[in-house]
Structure formats: structure tokens, C-alpha cells
N, C-alpha and C positions, 0 to 999 in steps of 0.2 A: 370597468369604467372606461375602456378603451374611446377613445374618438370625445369624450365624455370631457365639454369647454364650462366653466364656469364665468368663464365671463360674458359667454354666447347666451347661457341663462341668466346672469345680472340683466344684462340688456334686454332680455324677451320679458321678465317680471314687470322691470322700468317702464319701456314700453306700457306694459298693461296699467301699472298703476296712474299713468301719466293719464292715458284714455278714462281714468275714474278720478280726475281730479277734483272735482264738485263734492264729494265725499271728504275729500283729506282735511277739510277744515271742521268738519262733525266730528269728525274722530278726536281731532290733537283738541278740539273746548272740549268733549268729553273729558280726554285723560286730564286734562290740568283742572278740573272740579275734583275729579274723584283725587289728583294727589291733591291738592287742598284741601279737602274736606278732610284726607285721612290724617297727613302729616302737619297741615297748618301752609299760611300762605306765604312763608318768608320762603323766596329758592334757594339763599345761603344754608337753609336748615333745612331742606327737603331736597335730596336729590333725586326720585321722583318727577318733582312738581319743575323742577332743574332743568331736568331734561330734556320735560313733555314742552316747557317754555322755549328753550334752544330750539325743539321741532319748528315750533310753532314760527318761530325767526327765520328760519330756514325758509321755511315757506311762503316768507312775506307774511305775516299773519297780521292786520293791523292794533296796534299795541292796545288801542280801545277793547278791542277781542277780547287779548287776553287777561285785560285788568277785570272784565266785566266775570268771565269764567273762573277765575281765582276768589271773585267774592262772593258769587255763588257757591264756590267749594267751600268756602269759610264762613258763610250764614251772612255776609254784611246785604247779599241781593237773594231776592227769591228765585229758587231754581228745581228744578228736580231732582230726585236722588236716586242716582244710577249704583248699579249693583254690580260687582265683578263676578260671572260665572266662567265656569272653561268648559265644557263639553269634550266628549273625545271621541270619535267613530272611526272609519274605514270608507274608503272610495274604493275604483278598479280592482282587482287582484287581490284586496286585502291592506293597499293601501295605508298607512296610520294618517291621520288625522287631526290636528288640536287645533278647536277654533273657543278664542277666547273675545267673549263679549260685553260688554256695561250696559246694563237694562234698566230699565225703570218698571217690566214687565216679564216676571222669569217664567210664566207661563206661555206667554207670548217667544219669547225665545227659543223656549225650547221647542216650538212645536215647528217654528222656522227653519231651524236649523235639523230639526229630523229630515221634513218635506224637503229640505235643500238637495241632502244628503239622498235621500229614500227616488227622487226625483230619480235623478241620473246614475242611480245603478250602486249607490253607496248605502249606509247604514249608520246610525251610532253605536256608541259601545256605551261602557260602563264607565267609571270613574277608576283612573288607574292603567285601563286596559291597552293604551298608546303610550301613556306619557314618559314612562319608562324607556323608551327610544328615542329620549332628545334627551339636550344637554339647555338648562336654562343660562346663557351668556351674552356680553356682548360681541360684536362681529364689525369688524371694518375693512370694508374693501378694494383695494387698490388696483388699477389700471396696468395692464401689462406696459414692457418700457420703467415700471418705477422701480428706483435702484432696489433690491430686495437687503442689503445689506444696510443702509440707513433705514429704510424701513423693519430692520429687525435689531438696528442699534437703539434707535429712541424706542420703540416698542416695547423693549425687553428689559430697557433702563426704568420704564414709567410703572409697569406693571404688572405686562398683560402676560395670558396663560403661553401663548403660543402661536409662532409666526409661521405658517404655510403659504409656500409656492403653489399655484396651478401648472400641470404642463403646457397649459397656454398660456404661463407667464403673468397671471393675473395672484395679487399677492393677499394673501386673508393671514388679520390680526385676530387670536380671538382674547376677549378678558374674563375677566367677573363680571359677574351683571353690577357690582354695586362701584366698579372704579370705573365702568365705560365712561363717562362722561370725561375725566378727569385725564383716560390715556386718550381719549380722541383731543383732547384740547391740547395735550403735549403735542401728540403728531403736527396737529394741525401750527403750533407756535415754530415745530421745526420744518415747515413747508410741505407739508404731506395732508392734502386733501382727499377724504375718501370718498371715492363712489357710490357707495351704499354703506351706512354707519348706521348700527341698532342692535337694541338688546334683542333677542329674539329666544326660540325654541331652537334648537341648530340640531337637527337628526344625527345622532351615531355613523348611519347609514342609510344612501339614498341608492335610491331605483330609478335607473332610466324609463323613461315611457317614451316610444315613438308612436307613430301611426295613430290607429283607431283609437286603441288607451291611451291617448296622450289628447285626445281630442274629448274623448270621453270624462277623464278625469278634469282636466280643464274645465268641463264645463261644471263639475259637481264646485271646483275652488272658485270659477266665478258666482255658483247662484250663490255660494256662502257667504262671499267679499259683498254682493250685493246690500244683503239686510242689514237694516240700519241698527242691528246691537250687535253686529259682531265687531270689533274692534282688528285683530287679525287674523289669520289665518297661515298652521305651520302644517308640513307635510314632507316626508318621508322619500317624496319623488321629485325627480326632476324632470322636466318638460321640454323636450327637445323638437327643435320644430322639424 
């Protein structure tokens, strides 16, 4: 992993998602129907529906939004009913791949998400066939400069699994997916705002990709980021520009 900056990749991800901002609001009324619909609409009792609503604040999300999206999760407004599927293939090299999506059409999905895949030189796989190479947690990521010992005092106090340094000084908390919320809101009480905060798929181990493969596989993660049931998208490599 020599030369290999994690925070050079936080900023080329950001970057990108910033450029697909028109999307971020489909996605976060997605998720907050489907956790209401599963768990019910109180966020005291759904952590969930919790989280997906702090996203959504984060984001400016106007509070109309999300009252409106919560009661279509909960049947008080008519809405449609989106389905959680995950999918798992291979890009570049072999690649792994998990793109998890909320459909209201799993025929429609899945055929999107092959062509996504099949397009630029990728494939899917089976069920099982990737997912084995991520860790399902949460992830909070701190800016090089932050002290790493407060960040690994409150961190370690609140909950989380484990605090890593990058050698470019950029610091990652990771938790349980089920306390994320609760140690990011410690950090955040004791003045530690992260850069990138989320539960995610977190790969075991990543692959650098320069050059051609990095431009190649790029393109397979944006046609997938593109369609509107994928929800996100985790992978195995990293993208160095």
C-alpha cells in the first residue's frame, strides 16, 4: 500500500458524490420509507429510520421531506413499496463488488445492474460470492492535524471497535453498525466532527488501481451509482488518480 493516502481518496469519492448531488435526496426519502415501513415511525425506537433522518438534516433536507417519507413508510400517505436487494459481482481484475439497492422493480434491477456491470468490462456473481471480503460497520473519518489521542479517548470510551491512524495522518474510527449513530454523536458532543460518517461495507482488503484500471473500473462504479435502485455502492479498490 506504499504511496497509498486515504484521505487523497476520501476527497476524490466526495468530490464525486458532490458532482451527483441531485440524487442524494432520492436515496435518504428512499431509506427513511423503507426504515419506517420496517421498524415503525418513532426515530427514538428505530435506529434505522435515526440515522437515515440525521442524513437527511445533514443535508438540508426540508423537514416537509422527511415527515412526508416517514408516513409513507408507515401507510398514513400513499407511496410505493421498495424492496431491499444486494447484488454482488466483479469489475477490472476480478474486483469484488456489492451494490445494494431499494426497488420497487427487482426485475428491472437486476437487469441494470448486470448491463452496468457487463457494459465496461465487469460481471455479476452469485449470492455470497464477494461479500465475504467486507466487514458490515460503521466508519468515521477524521482530517489529518486531529489530535489522534482525543480522537481515540472519546472513541474508545463511547464504544467503537477500533481507532486507525493513516500514514497521511488522516484518522478512521470504526463501530458496530448498530452503535454508529450514538459514538458519532459522542465524538461529535466532544468537538470531533467527521469528514465522512457511515455505516458501510468496509473491505478486509483494498487494491490500488492506477492508470487504465482505475479509469476502467471508475467507470463500471459510476454506471452503477447512476441507476436509480441502486442505493450504494462498496468495493474492494481504491482509486487513485
Amino acid at each position: 500500500m506504499a504511496g497509498h493516502s486515504k484521505w487523497a481518496n476520501i476527497q476524490h469519492r466526495k468530490g464525486r458524490q458532490d458532482a451527483k448531488r441531485g440524487k442524494i435526496f432520492t436515496k435518504i426519502i428512499k431509506e427513511i420509507t423503507v426504515a419506517a415501513r420496517l421498524s415503525g415511525g418513532d426515530v427514538t425506537m428505530n435506529p434505522r429510520l435515526r440515522a437515515a433522518v440525521a442524513e437527511a438534516k445533514e443535508e438540508n433536507m426540508p423537514a416537509d421531506n422527511i415527515t412526508r417519507a416517514i408516513k409513507k413508510g408507515t401507510g398514513e400517505l400513499e407511496g410505493v413499496n421498495y424492496e431491499e436487494i444486494r447484488y454482488e459481482g466483479y469489475g477490472i481484475n476480478g474486483a469484488a463488488i456489492i451494490i445494494d439497492c431499494l426497488t420497487d422493480n427487482k426485475q428491472r434491477a437486476v437487469a441494470d445492474v448486470r448491463h452496468a456491470l457487463t457494459k465496461f468490462g465487469g460481471n455479476l456473481g452469485t449470492d455470497g460470492s464477494v461479500a465475504f471480503m467486507f466487514k458490515h460497520c460503521g466508519t468515521l473519518i477524521y482530517a489529518p492535524g486531529t489530535s489522534e489521542d482525543k480522537v481515540m479517548e472519546i472513541a474508545l470510551e463511547a464504544g467503537a471497535e477500533d481507532v486507525v491512524t493513516d500514514e497521511d495522518g488522516s484518522i478512521e474510527v470504526i463501530t458496530p453498525p448498530n452503535e454508529f449513530l450514538a459514538i458519532k454523536e459522542a465524538m461529535e458532543t466532544a468537538g470531533l466532527k467527521a469528514v465522512l460518517a457511515e455505516v458501510t461495507m468496509k473491505p478486509d482488503n483494498e487494491t490500488i488501481f492506477t492508470g487504465d484500471d482505475a479509469v476502467k473500473m471508475q467507470k463500471i462504479l459510476d454506471a452503477l451509482e447512476d441507476l436509480d435502485d441502486v442505493q450504494d455502492v462498496y468495493t474492494t479498490v481504491v482509486i487513485e488518480d
